[in-house]
C-alpha distance (Angstrom), angle and dihedral (degrees) to the residues before:
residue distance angle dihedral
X1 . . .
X2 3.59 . .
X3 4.27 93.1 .
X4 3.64 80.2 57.4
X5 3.76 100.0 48.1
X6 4.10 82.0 57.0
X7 3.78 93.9 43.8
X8 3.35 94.2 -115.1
X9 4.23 92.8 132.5
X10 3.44 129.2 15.0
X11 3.95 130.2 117.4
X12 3.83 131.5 -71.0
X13 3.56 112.5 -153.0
X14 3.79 113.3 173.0
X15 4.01 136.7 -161.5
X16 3.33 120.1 -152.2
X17 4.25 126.3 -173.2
X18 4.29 100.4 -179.9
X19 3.45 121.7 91.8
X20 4.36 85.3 -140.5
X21 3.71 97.4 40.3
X22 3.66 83.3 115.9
X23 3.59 102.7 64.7
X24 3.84 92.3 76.3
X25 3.97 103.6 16.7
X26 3.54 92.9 74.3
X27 3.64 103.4 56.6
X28 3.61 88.8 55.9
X29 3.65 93.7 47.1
X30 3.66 87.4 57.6
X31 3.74 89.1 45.2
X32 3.75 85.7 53.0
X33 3.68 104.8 49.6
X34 3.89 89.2 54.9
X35 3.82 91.5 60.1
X36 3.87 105.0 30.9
X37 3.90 99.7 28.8
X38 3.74 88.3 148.9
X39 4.12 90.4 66.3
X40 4.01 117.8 68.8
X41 3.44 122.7 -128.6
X42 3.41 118.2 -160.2
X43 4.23 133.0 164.9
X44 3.54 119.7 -124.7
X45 3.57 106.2 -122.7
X46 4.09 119.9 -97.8
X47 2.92 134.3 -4.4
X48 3.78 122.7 -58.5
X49 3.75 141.6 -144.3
X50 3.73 98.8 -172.3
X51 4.02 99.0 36.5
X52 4.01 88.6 155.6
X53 4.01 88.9 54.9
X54 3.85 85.3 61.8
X55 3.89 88.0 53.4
X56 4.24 91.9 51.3
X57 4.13 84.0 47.8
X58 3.63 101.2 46.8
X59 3.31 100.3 -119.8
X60 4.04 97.8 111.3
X61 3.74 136.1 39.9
X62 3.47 100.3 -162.0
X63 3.51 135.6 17.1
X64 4.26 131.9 -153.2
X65 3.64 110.3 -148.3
X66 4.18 137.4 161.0
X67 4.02 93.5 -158.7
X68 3.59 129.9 44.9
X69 4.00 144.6 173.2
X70 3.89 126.0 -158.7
X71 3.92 98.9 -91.8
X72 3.62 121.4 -174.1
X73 3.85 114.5 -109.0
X74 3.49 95.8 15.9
X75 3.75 140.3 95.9
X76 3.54 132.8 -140.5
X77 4.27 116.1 -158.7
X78 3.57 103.9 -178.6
X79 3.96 111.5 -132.5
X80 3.78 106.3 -159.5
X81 3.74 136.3 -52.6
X82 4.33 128.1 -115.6
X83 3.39 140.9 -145.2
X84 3.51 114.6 -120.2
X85 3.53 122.6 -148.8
X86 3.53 137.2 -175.5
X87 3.66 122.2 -123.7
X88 4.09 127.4 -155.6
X89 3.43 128.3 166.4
X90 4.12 116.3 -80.4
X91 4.22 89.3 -102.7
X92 3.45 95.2 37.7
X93 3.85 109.2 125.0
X94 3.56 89.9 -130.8
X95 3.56 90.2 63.7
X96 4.19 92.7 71.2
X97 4.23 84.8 61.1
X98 3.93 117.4 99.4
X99 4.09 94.1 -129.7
X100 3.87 127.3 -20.4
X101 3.79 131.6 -109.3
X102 3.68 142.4 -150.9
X103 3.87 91.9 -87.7
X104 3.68 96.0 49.3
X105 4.06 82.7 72.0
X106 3.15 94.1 58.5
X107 3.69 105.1 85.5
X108 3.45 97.9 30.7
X109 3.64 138.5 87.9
X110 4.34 108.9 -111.7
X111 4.08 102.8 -142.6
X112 3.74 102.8 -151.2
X113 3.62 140.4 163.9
X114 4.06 111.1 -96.3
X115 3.56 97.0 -89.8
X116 4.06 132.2 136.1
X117 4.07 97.0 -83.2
X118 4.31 82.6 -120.5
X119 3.54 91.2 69.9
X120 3.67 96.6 50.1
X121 4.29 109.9 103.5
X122 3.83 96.3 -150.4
X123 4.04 88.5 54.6
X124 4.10 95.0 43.1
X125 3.65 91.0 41.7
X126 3.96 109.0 46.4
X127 3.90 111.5 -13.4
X128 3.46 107.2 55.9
X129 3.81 99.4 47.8
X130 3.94 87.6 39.1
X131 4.12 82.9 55.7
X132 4.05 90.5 -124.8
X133 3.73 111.3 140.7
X134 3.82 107.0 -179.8
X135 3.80 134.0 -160.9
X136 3.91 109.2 -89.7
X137 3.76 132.6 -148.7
X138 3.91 116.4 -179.0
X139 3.86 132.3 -158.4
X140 3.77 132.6 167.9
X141 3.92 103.6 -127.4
X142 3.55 128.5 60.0
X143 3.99 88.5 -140.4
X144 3.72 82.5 62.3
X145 4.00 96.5 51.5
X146 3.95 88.3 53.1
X147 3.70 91.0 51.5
X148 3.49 93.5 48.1
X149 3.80 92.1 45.5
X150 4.11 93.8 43.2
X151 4.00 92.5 52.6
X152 4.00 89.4 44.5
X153 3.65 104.8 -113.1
X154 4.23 85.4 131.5
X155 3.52 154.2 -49.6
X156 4.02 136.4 -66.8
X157 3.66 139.4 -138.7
X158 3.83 106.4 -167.4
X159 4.41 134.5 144.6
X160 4.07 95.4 -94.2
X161 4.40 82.1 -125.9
X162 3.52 90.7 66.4
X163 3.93 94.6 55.5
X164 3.60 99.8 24.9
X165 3.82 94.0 112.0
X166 4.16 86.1 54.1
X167 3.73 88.0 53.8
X168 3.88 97.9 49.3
X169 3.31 87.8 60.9
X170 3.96 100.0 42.5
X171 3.96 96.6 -118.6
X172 3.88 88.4 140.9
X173 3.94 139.4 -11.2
X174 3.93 132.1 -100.9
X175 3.45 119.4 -147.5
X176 4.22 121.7 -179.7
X177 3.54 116.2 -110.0
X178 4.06 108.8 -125.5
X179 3.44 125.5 -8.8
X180 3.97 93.3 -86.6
X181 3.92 93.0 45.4
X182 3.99 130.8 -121.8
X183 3.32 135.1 -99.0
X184 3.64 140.8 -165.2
X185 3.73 124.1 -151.4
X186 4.00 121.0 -137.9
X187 4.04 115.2 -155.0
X188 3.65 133.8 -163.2
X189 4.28 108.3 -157.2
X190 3.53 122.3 -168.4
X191 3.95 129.7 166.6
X192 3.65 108.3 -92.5
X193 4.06 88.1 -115.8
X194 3.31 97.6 58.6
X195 4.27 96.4 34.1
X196 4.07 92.5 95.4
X197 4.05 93.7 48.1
X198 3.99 101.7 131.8
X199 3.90 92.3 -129.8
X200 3.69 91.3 41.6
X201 3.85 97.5 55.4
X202 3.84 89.4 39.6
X203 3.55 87.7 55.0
X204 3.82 94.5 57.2
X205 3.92 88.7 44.0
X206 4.04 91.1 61.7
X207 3.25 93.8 47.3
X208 3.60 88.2 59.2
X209 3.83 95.3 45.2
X210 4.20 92.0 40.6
X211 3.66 86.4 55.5
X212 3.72 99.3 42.2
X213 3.48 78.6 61.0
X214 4.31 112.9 44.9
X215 3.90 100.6 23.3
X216 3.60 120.5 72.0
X217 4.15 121.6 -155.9
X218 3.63 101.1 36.2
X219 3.57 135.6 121.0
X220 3.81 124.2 -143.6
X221 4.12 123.4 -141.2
X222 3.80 136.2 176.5
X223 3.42 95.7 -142.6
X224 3.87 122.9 146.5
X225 3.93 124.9 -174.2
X226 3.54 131.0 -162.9
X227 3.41 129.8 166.1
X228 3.91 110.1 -92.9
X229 4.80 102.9 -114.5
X230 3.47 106.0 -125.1
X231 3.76 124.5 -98.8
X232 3.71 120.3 -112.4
């Protein structure tokens, strides 16, 4: 009782709503269970399209999320943010062009994990408020998006780390999105009572350094929101 008064054991249980979330949660998992092999980390099954609901019911401790909105009693560390780059097919003609834009989309059929089309980056960031709504095709593996994106059956939006093996060896092209680039934003939430647990905020820390580490085009942060209490 008294290790877990200190928050030295306890459970892990985390949500996660991206189809590549894997790529970098696992090292850090590893990581984790080295240092804090008295606390149990376990995934919440599936994927999830209201991880932060699981949070409110008790039935996660932490959540991994790409979009977020100020939520009372919770707390929002941002992890790192991606490059996202568009992949086409090595003979696509879209491959000749320097970086794509909104209207490139427009014709063109958007490959995507099956996720709600709000959750997608590529439609919150740029299509939506350019009022594009392209044809969609869904699969559950990125293997499968590549394939369908190397025989030109569509187009891609992924982070460049989580297809940079594809693209060393030329299975498809990446192409910038807008001049300026885009980027996607990865969040850990927790509930503001359990934010300052020493395993959880050493969790979020090697998830940082793991991914410093395997992923390339990201940027790292410390940044911590919380929604502001309201003023008398």
């Amino acid at each position: 009782m008294l290790r877990i008064a200190q928050g030295t054991t306890g459970t892990l249980r985390i949500a996660i709503e991206c189809h590549t979330c894997f790529d970098w949660l696992m090292p850090a998992v590893d990581a984790f269970r080295a240092r804090w092999p008295e606390v149990e980390v376990d995934l919440v099954s599936g994927y999830q399209a209201d991880p932060v609901g699981l949070l409110h019911r008790g039935d996660a401790d932490l959540a991994m999320i790409s979009c977020r909105e100020p939520e009372a009693g919770v707390d929002f560390h941002h992890l790192f943010r991606s490059r996202l780059v568009a992949l086409v097919a090595n003979d696509h003609p879209l491959a000749q062009k320097s970086y794509l834009e909104a209207q490139d989309f427009n014709d063109e059929t958007l490959i995507t994990y099956p996720v709600e089309e709000d959750m997608l980056d590529i439609v919150q960031l740029l299509l939506k408020p350019a009022g594009i709504t392209p044809a969609r095709r869904t699969t559950e593996l990125t293997v499968a998006i590549l394939m369908l994106v190397a025989t030109r059956r569509g187009i891609a939006v992924l982070p460049r780390w989580a297809v940079q093996h594809y693209l060393q060896r030329q299975y498809v092209t990446a192409k910038p999105i807008t001049r300026d680039g885009l980027f996607a934003d990865i969040w850990a939430a927790t509930l503001e009572s359990e934010s300052s647990k020493p395993y959880i905020v050493e969790f979020i820390e090697l998830i940082k350094e793991t991914s410093a580490v395997t992923l390339t085009d990201i940027e790292l942060t410390t940044e911590v929101q919380r929604m502001a209490k309201p003023t008398a």
